[in-house]
C-alpha positions as a Markdown table, in Angstrom:
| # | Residue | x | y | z |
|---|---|---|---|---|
| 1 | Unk | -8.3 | 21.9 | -8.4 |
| 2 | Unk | -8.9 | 24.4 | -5.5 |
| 3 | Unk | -10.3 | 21.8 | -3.4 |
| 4 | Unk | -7.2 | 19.3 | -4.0 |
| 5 | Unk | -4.8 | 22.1 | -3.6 |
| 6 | Unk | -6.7 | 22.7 | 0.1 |
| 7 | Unk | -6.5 | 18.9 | 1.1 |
| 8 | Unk | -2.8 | 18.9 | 0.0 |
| 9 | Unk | -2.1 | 22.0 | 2.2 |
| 10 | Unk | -4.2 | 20.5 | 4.7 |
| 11 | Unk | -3.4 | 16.7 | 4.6 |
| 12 | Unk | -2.5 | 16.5 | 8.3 |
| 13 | Unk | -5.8 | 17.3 | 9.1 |
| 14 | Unk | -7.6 | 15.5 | 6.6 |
| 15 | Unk | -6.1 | 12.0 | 7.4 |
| 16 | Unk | -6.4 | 12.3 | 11.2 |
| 17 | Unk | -10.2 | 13.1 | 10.7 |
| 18 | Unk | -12.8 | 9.9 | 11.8 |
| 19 | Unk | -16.0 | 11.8 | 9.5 |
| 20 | Unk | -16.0 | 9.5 | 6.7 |
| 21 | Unk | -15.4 | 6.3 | 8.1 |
| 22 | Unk | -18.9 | 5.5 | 7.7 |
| 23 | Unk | -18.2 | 5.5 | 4.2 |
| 24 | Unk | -15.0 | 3.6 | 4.0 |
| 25 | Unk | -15.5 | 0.5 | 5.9 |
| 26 | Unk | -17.6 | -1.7 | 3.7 |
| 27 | Unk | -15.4 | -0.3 | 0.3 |
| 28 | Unk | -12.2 | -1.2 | 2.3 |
| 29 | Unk | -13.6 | -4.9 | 3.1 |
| 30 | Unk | -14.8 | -5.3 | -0.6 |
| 31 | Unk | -11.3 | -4.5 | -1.8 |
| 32 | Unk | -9.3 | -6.4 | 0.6 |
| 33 | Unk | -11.6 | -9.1 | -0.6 |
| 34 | Unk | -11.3 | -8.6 | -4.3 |
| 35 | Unk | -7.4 | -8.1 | -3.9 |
| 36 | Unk | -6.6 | -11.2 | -1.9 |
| 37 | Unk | -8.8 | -13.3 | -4.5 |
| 38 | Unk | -7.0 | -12.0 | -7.3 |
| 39 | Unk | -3.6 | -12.3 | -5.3 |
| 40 | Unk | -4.5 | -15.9 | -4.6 |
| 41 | Unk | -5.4 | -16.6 | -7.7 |
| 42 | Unk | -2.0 | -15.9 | -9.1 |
| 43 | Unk | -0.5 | -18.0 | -6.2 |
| 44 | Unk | 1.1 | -14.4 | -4.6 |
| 45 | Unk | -1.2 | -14.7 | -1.4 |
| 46 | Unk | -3.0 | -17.6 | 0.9 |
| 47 | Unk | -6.5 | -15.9 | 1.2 |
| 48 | Unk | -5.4 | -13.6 | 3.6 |
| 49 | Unk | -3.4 | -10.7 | 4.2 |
| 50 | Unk | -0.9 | -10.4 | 6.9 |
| 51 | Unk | -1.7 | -7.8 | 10.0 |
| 52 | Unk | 1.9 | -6.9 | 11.7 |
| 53 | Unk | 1.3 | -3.8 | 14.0 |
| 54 | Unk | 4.5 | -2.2 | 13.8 |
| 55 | Unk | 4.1 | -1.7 | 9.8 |
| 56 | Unk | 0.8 | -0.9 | 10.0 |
| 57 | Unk | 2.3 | 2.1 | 12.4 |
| 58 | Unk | 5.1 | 2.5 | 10.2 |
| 59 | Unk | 2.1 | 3.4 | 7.5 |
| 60 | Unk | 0.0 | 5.7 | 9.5 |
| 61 | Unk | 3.4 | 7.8 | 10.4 |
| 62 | Unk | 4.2 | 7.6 | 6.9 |
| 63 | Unk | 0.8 | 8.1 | 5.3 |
| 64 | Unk | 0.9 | 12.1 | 5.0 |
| 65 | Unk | 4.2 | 12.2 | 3.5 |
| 66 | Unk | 3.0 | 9.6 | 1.1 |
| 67 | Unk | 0.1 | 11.2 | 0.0 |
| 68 | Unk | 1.5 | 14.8 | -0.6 |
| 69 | Unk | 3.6 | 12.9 | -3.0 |
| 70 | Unk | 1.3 | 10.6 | -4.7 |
| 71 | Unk | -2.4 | 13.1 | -4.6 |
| 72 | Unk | -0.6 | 15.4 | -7.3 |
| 73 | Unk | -0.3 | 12.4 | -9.6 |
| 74 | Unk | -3.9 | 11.4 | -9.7 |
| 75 | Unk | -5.5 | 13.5 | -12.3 |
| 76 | Unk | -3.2 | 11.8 | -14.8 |
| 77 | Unk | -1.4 | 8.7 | -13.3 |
| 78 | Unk | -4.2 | 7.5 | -11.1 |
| 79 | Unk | -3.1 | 4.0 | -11.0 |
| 80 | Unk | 0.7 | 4.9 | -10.2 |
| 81 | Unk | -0.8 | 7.1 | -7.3 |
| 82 | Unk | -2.4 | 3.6 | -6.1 |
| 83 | Unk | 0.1 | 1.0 | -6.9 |
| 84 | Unk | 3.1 | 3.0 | -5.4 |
| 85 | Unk | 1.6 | 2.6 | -2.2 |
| 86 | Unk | 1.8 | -1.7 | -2.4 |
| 87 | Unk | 5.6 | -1.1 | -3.4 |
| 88 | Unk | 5.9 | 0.8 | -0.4 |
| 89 | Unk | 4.5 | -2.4 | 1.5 |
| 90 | Unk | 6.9 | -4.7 | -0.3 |
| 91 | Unk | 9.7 | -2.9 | 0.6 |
| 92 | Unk | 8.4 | -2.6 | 4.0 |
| 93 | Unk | 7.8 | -6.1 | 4.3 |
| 94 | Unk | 11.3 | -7.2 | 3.5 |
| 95 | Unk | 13.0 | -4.9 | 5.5 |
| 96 | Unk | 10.9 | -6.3 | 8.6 |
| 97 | Unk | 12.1 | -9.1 | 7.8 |
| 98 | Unk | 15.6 | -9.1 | 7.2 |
| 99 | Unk | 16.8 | -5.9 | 9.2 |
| 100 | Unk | 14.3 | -4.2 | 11.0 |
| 101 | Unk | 16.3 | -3.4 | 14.5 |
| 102 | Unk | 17.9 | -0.9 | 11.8 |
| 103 | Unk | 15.6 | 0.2 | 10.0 |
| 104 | Unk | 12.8 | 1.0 | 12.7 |
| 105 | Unk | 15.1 | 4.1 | 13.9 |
| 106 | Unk | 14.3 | 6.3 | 10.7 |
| 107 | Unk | 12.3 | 9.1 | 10.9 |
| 108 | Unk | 10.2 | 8.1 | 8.0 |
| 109 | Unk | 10.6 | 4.5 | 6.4 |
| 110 | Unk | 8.6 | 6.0 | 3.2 |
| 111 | Unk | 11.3 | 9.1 | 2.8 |
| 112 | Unk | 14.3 | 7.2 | 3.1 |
| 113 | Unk | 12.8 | 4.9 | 0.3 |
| 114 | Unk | 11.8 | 8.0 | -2.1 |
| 115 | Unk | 14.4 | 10.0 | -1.6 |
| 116 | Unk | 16.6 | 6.7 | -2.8 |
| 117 | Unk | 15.2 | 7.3 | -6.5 |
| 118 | Unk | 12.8 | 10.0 | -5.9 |
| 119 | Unk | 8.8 | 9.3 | -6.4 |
| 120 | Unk | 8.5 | 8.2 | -9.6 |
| 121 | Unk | 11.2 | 5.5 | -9.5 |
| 122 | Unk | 10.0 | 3.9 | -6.3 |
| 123 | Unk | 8.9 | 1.2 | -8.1 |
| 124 | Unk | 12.2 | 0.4 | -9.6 |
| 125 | Unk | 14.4 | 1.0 | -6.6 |
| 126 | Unk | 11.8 | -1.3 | -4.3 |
| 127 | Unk | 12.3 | -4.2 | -7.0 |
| 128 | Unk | 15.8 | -4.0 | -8.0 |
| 129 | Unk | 17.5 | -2.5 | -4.5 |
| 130 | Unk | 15.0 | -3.8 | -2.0 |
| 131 | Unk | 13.6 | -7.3 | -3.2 |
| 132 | Unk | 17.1 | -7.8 | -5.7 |
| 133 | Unk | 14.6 | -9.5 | -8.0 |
| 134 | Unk | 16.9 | -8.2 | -10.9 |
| 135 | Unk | 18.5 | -8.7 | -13.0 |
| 136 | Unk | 18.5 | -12.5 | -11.6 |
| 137 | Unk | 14.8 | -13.1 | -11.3 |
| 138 | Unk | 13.1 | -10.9 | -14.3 |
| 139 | Unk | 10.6 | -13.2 | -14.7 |
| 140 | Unk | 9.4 | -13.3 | -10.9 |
| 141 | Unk | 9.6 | -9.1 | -11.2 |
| 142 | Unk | 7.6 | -8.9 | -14.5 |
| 143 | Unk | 4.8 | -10.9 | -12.5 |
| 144 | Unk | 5.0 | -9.1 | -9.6 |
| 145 | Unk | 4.8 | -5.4 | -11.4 |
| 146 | Unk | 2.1 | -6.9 | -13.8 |
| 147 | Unk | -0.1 | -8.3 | -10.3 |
| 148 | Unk | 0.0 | -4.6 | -8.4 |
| 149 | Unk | -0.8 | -2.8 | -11.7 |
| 150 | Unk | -3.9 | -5.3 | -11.9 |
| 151 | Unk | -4.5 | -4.9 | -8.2 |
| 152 | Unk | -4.4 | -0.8 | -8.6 |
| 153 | Unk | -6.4 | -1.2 | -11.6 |
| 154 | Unk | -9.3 | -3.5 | -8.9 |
| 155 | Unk | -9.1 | -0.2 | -6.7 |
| 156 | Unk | -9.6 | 2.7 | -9.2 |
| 157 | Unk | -12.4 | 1.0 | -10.8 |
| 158 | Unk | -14.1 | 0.3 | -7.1 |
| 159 | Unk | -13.8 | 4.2 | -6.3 |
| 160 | Unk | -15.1 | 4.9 | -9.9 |
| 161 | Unk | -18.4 | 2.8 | -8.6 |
| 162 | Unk | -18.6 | 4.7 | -5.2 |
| 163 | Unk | -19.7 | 7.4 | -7.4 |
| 164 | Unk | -18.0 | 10.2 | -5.1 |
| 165 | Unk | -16.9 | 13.2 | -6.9 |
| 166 | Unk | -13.5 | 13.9 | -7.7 |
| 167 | Unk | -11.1 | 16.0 | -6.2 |
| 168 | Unk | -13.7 | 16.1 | -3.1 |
| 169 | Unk | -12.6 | 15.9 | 0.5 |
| 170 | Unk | -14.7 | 12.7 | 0.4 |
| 171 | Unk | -12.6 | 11.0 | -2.4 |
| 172 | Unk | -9.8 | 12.2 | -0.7 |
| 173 | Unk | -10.9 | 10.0 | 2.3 |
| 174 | Unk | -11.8 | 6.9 | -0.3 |
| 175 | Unk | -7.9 | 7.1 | -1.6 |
| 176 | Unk | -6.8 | 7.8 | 1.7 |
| 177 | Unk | -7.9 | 4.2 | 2.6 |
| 178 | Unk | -7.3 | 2.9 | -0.7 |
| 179 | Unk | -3.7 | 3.8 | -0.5 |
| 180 | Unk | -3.8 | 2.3 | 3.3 |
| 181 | Unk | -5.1 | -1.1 | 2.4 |
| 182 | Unk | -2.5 | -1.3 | -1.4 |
| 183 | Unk | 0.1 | -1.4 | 1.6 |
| 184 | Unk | -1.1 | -3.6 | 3.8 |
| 185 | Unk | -1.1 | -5.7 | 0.6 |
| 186 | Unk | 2.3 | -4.7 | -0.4 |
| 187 | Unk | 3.3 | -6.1 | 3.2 |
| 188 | Unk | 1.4 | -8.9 | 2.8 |
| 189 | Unk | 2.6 | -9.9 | -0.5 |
| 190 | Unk | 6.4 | -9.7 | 0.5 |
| 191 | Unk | 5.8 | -11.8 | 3.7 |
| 192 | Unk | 3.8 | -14.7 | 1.7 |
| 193 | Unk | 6.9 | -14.9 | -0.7 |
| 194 | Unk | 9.7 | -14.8 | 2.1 |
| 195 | Unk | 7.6 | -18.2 | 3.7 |
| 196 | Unk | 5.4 | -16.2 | 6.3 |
| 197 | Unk | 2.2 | -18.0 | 7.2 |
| 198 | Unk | -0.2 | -18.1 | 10.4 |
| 199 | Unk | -1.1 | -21.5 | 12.0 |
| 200 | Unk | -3.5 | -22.3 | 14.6 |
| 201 | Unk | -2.6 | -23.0 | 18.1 |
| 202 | Unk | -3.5 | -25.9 | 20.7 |
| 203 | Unk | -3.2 | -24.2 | 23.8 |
| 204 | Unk | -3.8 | -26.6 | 26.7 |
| 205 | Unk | -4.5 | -25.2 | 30.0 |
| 206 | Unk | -4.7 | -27.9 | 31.7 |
């Protein structure tokens, strides 16, 4: 616990340091692979996830806010420490979408979401405020909800097999891009369903 309380106090530092990206990079590809299967399977995804560089800012200026917040919950909500991070991405997602010339001025996107409901309700407030999925769609919500809990689920068991130990600054790093790649999938999810899809080009320079 002395180590997690020292990576909390110290999570600036700990998620702008490049040491451990030796040992991230072929976990992160094996669960961006795993997720987009399962995600496709489902018919949430099109074998791919979706790379828009102003989000995947809006994550890195977020990500240490974030993680204060979810690292505490680990030891007995590891899954909700995970998932809340693909919520984040949903919500992120949509508001790209719909009203982003707005929304880009906020300090932190991932605040002004929390503080909506606080931490622990960011699940709710993302689904019923964010996406309006209820109570008009409760179906398409129970699906969505049950497909992130299975996709968290994917991620804790592939840091389980890395075999680092817990509450380590190198498990840190693992969540740390766990977390990262949940909301690139949160993004990626919300842009599949709003009709988002990438399509080759035939440039002619002639």
């Amino acid at each position: 616990m002395v180590t997690l309380c020292r990576i909390i106090s110290n999570i600036s530092l700990f998620m702008n340091s490049n040491s451990f990206n030796w040992i991230s990079a072929p976990f992160v590809e094996n669960l961006t692979k795993e997720l987009i299967k399962l995600c496709t399977q489902k018919g949430f995804l099109n074998n791919q996830f979706y790379n828009i560089d102003e989000l995947n800012a809006c994550w890195h200026k977020s990500a240490p806010q974030y993680m204060a917040d979810a690292v505490p919950e680990i030891p007995h909500y590891p899954t909700v420490a995970i998932a809340w991070a693909t919520f984040y991405g949903l919500a992120a997602g949509s508001l790209w979408d719909s009203c982003w010339e707005t929304v880009k001025e906020k300090d932190d996107l991932y605040l002004y979401l929390r503080n909506a409901r606080g931490f622990d309700c960011l699940d709710d407030y993302v689904i019923e405020d964010i996406l309006k999925l209820l109570p008009e769609n409760h179906t398409r919500a129970k699906e969505l909800t049950s497909l992130i809990q299975d996709c968290a689920e994917i991620a804790l068991n592939l840091i389980r097999k890395e075999g680092i130990e817990p509450q380590s600054i190198e498990a840190f790093h693992m969540y740390a891009k766990t977390t990262e790649t949940m909301f690139k999938l949160g993004v990626s999810l919300s842009l599949f369903s709003l009709g988002y899809k990438y399509e080759k080009l035939n440039l002619d320079l002639n």
